[in-house]
N, C-alpha and C positions, 0 to 999 in steps of 0.2 A: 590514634587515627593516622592513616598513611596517606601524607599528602604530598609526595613524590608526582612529579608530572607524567604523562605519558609516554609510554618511549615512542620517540618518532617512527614513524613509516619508513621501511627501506625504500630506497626511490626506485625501485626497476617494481618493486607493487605499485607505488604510488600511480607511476608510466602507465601500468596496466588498467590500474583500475580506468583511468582517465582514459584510454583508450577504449577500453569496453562497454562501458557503461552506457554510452548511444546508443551503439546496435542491441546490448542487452537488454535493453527497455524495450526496443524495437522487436527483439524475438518475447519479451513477457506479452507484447501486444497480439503477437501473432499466436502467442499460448493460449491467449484468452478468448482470442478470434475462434482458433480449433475447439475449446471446450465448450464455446457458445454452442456449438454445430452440433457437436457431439449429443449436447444435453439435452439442443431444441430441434433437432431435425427429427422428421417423424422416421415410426419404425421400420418403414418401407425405402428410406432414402439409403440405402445402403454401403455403395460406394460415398457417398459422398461422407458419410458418415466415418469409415473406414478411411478418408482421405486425412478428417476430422485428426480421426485417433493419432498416421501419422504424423502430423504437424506437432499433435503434444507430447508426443515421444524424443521427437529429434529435437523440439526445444529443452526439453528440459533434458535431455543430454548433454547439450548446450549450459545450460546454468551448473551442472554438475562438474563438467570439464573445466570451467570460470571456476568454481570453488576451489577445485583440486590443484588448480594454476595458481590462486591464492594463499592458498594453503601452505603450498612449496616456498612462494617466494617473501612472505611473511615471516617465515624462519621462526616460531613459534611452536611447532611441531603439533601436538595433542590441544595444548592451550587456548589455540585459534578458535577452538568449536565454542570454547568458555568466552575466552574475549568478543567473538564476533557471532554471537547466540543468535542476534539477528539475522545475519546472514543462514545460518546453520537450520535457523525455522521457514526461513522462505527458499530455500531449498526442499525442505523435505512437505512443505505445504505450497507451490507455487501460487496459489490464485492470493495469497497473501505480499505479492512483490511490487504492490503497490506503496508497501510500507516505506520501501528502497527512494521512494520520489527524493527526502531530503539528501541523501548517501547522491544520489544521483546528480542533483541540484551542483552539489557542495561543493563534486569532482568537474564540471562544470566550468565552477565559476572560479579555478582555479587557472584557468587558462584564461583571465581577464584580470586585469591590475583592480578593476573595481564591478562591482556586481549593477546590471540593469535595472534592479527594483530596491525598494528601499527593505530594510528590515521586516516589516510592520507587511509590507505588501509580498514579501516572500512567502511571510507565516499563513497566512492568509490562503496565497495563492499555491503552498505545500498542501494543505490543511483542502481546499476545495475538490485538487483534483486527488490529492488520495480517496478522499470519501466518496466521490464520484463511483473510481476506479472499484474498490472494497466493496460500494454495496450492489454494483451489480455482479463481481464477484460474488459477493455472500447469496444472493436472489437466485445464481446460476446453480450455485451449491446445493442451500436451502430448496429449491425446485427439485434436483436430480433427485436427494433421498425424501423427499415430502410428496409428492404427486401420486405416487402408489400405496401410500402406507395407509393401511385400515386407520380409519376415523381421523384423518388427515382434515386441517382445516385451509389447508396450501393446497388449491388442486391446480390451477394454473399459473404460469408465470408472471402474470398481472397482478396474481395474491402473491407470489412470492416478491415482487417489486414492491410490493405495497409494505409488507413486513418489514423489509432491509429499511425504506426508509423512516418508518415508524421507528427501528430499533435504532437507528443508528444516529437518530434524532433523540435518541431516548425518551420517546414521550410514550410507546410502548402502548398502545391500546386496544391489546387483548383480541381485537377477533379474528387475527389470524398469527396463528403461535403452530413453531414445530411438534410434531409429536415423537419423534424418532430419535435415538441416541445422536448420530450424522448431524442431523438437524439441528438440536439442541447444542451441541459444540460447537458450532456455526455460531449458533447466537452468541454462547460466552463471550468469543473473539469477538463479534462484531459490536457488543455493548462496550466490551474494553478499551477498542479502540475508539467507537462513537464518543465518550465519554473523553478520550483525549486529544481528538480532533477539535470537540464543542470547547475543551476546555481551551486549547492555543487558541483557537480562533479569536473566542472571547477575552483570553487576557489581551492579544496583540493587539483589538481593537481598542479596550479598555486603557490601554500604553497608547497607542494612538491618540485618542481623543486627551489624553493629560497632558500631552506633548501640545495639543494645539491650545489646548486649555492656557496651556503656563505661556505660550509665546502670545497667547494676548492677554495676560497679565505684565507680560514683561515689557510691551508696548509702550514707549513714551506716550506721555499723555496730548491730545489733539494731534496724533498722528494718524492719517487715515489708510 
């Protein structure tokens, strides 16, 4: 077993990440904005549609450039793609850059001697808005290749809302399911992830409540 620690971050990445990481959030938002449009503007809306397209172009130009800039000053060379798989997947899948919240959080709270929320309420509050983010992702997804496909049971984006939350709740109740290859991939990710959002949630609450549990056992007694 190799239990060597990590090798530290060179600090002119560290610099960078902390420096980008705002605005990169900021342009994932405005990627998601453009692909919303794209997906849901009708087929007459043309230009705007076309405006759509460029916004998710020059972003993820943008997150591409950030990589390549990481890549370099990581000093890792080939290895980066292996070490930072995450990064390397929500590049090549952007509606997935919600994953990034804790990466984003972490760089953050690096610029503060102590963090604004407690443990319990970070996990929590990681945990809400990635799934938030993922499943209208997945809906916008799940829409684009479902809506036309022969014997489709997603024909609007209210059935495709309806799915993401079913799925990503995992409670999965079957009457509306992808039919398409596109679609079905979609699900994979989004049960994966569902599955490990439901599970932090649940343990940090669970560590919550023992935490309060045991400080009022630990209570001198008639103290109120």
């Amino acid at each position: 077993m190799n239990d060597r620690p990590p090798a530290p971050v060179p600090p002119r990445l560290l610099e960078w990440e902390q420096r980008t990481e705002g605005p990169l959030f900021v342009a994932a938002m405005v990627f998601l904005l453009g692909y919303s449009v794209r997906v849901l503007a009708p087929g007459d809306a043309g230009p705007l549609r076309d405006l759509a397209l460029a916004l998710v172009c020059a972003t993820w130009l943008l997150f591409a450039a950030d990589y390549a800039t990481r890549l370099r000053l990581s000093g890792l060379g080939r290895r980066f793609v292996r070490v930072h798989w995450l990064d390397t997947v929500v590049l090549l899948l952007p509606l997935l850059r919600p994953l990034r919240m804790v990466q984003v959080y972490t760089a953050v709270q690096k610029r503060r001697e102590r963090p604004r929320l407690s443990l319990y309420a970070r996990v929590m509050a990681y945990a809400s808005l990635t799934a938030v983010l993922l499943g209208f992702s997945a809906a916008l997804a799940v829409y684009h290749q479902e809506h036309d496909a022969p014997g489709a049971s997603i024909r609007t984006f209210g059935d495709s809302v309806w799915w993401a939350c079913a799925t990503l709740t995992t409670v999965g109740y079957g009457d509306a399911v992808p039919v398409t290859f596109g679609g079905r991939a979609v699900a994979v990710v989004l049960m994966a992830c569902g599955l490990a959002l439901l599970g932090a949630v649940t343990g940090s609450f669970s560590s919550w409540l023992l935490q309060v549990f045991r400080r009022e056992d630990e209570r001198p007694p008639g103290d109120a």
